[in-house]
SELONU-876893 format. One record per atom (N, C-alpha, C): residue number from 1; x, y, z. Coordinates in pm, 1 decimal, always signed. Atoms other than C-alpha are relative to their C-alpha. Example, Ala and Ser with C-alpha at 12.3 -4.5 7.8 and 13.67 -1.06 7.14 Angstrom:
<doros>
1  +89.0  -119.0  +0.0;
1  +1230.0  -450.0  +780.0;
1  +90.0  +120.0  +0.0;
2  -82.0  -119.0  -6.0;
2  +1367.0  -106.0  +714.0;
2  -77.0  +109.0  +73.0;
</doros>
This chain:
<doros>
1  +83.5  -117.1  +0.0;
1  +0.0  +0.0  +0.0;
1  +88.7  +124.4  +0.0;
2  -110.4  -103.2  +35.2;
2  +168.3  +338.5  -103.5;
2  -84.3  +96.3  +88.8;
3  +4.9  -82.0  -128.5;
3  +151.6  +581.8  +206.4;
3  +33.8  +169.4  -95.7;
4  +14.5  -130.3  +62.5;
4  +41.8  +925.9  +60.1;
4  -30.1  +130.3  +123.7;
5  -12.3  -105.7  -152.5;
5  +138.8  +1252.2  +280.0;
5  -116.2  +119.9  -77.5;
6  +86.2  -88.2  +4.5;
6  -145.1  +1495.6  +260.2;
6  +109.9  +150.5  +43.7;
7  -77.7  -122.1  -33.2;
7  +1.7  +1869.5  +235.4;
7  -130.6  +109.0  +76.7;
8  +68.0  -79.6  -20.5;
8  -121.8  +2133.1  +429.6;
8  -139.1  +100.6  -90.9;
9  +49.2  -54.8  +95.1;
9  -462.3  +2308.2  +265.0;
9  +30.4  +160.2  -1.0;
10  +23.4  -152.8  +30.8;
10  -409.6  +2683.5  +164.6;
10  -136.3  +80.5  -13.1;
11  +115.1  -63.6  -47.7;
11  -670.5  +2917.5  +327.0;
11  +7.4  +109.7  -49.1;
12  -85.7  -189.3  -40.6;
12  -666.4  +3277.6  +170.8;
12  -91.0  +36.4  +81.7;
13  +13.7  -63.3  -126.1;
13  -673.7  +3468.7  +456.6;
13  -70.2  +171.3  -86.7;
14  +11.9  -115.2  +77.2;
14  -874.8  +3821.6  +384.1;
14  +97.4  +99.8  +20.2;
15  -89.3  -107.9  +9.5;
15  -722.6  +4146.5  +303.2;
15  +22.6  +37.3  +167.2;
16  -45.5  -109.7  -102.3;
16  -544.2  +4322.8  +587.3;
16  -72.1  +94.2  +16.2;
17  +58.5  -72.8  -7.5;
17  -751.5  +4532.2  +725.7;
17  +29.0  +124.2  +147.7;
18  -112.1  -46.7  -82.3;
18  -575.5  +4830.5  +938.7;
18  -97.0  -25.2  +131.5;
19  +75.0  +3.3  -107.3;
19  -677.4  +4878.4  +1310.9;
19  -76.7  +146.1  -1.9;
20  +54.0  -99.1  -27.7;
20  -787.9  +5252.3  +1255.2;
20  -206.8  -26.1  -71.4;
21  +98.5  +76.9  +3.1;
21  -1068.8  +5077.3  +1046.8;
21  -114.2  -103.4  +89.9;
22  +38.6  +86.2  -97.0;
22  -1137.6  +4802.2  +1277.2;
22  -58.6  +127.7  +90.4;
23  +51.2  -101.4  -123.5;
23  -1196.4  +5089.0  +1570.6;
23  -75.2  +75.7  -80.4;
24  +75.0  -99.3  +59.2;
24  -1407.7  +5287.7  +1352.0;
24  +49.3  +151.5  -41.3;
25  -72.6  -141.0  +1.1;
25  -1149.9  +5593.6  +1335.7;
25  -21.8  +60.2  -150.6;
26  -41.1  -20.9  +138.0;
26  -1129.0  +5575.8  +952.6;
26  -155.2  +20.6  -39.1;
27  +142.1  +12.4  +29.7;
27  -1479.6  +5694.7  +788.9;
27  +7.1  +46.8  -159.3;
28  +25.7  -21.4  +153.5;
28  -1386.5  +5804.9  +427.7;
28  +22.7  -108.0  -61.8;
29  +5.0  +120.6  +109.3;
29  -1432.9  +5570.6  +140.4;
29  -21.5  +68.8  -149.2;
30  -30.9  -53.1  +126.0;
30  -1395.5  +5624.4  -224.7;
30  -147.5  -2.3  -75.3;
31  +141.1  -5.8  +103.5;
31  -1689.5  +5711.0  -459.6;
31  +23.7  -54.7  -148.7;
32  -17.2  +40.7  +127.2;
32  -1725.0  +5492.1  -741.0;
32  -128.9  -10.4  -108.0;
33  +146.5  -7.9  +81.0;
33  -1974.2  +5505.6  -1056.0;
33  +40.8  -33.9  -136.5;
34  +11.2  +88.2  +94.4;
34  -2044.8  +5288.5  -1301.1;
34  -46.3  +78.6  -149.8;
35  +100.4  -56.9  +92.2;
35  -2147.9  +5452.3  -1662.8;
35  -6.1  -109.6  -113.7;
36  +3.6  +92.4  +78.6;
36  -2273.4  +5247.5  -1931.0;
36  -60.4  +33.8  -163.4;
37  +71.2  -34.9  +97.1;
37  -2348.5  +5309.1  -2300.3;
37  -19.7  -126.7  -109.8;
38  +10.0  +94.5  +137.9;
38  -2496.0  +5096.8  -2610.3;
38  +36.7  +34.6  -122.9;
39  -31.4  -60.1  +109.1;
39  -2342.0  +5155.7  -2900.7;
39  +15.5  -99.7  -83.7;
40  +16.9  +64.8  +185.3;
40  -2380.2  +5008.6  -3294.9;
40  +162.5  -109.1  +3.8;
41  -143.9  +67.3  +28.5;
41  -2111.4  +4762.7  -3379.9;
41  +79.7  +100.3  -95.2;
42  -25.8  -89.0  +90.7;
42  -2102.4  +4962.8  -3668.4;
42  +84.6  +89.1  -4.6;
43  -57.8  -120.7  +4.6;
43  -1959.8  +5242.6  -3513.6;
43  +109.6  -26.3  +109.9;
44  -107.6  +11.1  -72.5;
44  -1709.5  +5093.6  -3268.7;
44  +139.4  +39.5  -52.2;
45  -145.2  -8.7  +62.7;
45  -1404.1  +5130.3  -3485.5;
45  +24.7  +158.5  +23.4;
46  -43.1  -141.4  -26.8;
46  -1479.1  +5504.4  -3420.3;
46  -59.5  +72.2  +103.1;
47  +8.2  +12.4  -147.8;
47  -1434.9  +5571.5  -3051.1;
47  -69.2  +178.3  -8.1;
48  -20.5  -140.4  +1.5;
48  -1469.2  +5992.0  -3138.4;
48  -141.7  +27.7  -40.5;
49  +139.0  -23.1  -31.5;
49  -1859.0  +5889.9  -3197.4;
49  -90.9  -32.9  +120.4;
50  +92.0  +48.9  -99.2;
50  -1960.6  +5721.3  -2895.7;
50  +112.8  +16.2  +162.6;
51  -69.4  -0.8  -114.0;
51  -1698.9  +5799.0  -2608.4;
51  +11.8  +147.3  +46.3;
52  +32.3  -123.1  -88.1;
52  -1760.7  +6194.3  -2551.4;
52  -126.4  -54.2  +122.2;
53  +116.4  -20.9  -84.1;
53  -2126.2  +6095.9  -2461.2;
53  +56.3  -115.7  +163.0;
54  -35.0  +70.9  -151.4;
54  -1969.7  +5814.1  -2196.0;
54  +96.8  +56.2  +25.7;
55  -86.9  -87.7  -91.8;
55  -1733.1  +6095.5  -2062.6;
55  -84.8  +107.7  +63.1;
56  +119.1  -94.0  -7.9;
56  -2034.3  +6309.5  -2046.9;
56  -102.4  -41.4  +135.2;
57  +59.3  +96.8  -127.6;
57  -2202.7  +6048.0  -1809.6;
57  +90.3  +78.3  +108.0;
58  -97.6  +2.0  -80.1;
58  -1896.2  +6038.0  -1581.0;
58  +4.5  +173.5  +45.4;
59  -67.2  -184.6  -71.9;
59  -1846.4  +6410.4  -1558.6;
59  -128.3  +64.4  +69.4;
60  +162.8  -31.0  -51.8;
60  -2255.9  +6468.8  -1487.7;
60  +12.7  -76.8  +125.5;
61  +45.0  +103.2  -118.6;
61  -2239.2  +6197.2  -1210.6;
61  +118.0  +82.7  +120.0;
62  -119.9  -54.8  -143.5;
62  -1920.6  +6360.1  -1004.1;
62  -1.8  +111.6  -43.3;
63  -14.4  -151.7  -38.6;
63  -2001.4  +6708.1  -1081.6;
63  -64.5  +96.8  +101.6;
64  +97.9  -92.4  -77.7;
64  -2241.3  +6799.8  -792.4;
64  +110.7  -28.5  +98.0;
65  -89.4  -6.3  -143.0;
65  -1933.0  +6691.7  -568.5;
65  +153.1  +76.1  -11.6;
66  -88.9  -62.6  +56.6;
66  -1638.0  +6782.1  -761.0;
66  +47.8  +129.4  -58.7;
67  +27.2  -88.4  +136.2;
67  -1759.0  +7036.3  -1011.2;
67  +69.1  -53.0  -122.2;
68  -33.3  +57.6  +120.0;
68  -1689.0  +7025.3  -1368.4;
68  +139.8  -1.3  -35.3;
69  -153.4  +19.4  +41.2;
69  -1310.7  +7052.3  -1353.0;
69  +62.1  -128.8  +76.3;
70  -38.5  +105.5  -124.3;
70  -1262.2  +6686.5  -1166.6;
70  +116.0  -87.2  -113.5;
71  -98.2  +114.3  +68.5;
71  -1010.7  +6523.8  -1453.6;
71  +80.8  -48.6  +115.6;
72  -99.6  +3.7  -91.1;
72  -762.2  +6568.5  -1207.3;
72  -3.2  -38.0  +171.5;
73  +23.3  +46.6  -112.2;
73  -934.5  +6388.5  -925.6;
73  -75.5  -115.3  -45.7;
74  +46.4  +102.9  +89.0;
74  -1084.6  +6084.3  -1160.6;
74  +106.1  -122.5  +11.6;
75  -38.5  +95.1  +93.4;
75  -958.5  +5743.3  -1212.1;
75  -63.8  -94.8  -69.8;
76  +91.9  +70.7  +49.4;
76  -1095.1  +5597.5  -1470.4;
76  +31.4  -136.2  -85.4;
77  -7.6  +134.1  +76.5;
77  -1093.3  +5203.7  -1642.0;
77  +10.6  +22.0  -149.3;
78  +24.5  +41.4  +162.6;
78  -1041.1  +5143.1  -2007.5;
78  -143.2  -6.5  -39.1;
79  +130.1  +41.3  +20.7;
79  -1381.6  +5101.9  -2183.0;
79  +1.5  -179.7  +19.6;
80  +37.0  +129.0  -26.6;
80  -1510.9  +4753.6  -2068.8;
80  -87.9  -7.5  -79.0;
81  +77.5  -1.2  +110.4;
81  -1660.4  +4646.5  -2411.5;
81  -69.0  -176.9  +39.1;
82  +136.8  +201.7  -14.1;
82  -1990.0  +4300.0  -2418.7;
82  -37.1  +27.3  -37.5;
83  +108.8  +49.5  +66.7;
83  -2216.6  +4159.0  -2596.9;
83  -100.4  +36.1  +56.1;
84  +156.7  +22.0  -33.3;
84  -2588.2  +4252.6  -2556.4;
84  -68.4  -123.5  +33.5;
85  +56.3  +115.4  +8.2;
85  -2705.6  +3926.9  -2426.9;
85  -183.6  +6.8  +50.5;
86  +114.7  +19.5  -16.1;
86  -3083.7  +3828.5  -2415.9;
86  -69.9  -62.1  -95.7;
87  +78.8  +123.3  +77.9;
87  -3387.1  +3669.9  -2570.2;
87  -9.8  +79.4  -111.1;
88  -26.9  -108.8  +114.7;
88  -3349.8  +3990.0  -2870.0;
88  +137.0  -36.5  -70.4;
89  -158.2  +28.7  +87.2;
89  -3054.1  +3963.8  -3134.0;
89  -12.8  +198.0  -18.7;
90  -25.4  -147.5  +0.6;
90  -2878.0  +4307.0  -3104.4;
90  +149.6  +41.1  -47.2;
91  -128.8  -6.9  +116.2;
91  -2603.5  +4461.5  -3364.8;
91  +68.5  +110.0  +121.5;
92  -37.1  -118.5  -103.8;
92  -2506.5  +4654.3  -3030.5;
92  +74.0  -51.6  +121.6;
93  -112.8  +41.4  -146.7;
93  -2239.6  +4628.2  -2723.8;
93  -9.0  +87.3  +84.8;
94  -42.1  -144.2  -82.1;
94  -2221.0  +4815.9  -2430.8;
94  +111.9  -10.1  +66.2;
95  -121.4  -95.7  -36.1;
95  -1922.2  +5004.5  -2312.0;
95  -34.1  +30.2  +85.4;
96  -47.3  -70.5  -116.7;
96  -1864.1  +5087.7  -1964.9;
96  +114.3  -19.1  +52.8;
97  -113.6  -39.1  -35.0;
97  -1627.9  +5257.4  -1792.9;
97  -40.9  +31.1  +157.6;
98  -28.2  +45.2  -169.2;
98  -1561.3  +5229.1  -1383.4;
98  +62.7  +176.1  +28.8;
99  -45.3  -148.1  -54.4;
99  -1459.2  +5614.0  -1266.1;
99  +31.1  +21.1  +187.4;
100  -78.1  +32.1  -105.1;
100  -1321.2  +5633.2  -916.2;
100  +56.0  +184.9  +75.0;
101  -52.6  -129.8  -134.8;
101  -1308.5  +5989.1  -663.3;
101  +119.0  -27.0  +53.6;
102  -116.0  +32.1  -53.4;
102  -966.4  +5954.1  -610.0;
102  +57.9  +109.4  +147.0;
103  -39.5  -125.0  -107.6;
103  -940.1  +6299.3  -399.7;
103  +30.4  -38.4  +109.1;
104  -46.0  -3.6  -137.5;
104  -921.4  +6188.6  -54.3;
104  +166.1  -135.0  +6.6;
105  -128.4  +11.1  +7.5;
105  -597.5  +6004.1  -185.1;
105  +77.0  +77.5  -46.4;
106  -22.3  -157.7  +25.9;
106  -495.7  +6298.1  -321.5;
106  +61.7  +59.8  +172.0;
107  -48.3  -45.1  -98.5;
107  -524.5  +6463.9  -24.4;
107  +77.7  -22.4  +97.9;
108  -65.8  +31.5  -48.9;
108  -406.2  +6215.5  +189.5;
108  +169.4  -24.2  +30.4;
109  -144.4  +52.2  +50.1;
109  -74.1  +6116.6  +9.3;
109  +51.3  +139.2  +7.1;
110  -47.2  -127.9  +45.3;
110  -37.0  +6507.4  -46.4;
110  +79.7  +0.1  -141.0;
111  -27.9  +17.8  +131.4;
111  -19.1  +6448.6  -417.3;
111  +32.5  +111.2  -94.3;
112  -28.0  -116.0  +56.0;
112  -35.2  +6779.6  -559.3;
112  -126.0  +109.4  +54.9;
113  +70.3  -59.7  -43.4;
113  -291.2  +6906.9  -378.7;
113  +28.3  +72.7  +135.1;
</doros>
């Protein structure tokens, strides 16, 4: 009979999470917002028809906190391009992009602010 050694199992353990958290000290958190547009297959090859209006989103959604000059407090994802899926056949994908209030790292890090 061949005697097989069992290896320890690997647990991931969650993220580190500091103690100013844990105690409740820490209360800011980052603002994130999702925008999403449908756009033609047709017209994907030309980003300069359908990617103002999904910057247009993004800048409407963080301008009542930011105002309209927030480039420089934004991080934003690549377009995340899919398929329309459902019980419809659709010559259309939507594009979203992930945008990210970076400011209170900003401030924190003392970045240029």
């Amino acid at each position: 009979m061949i005697n097989i050694k069992k290896l320890p199992a690997v647990i991931p353990l969650p993220a580190d999470i500091s103690e100013e958290i844990k105690n409740g000290k820490q209360e800011e958190t980052l603002d994130v917002n999702i925008q999403t547009v449908a756009v033609p297959k047709a017209i994907m090859s030309e980003p300069d028809m359908w990617m103002p209006q999904l910057f247009n989103k993004i800048e409407k959604a963080f301008a009542p906190k930011l105002g309209y000059e927030n480039q420089n407090k934004l991080a934003i994802t690549l377009p995340l391009i899919r398929e329309i899926r459902g019980d419809y056949k659709s010559e259309k994908v939507m594009v979203s992009i992930i945008a990210v209030d970076v400011s209170p790292v900003i401030k924190e890090e003392a970045i240029y602010e």
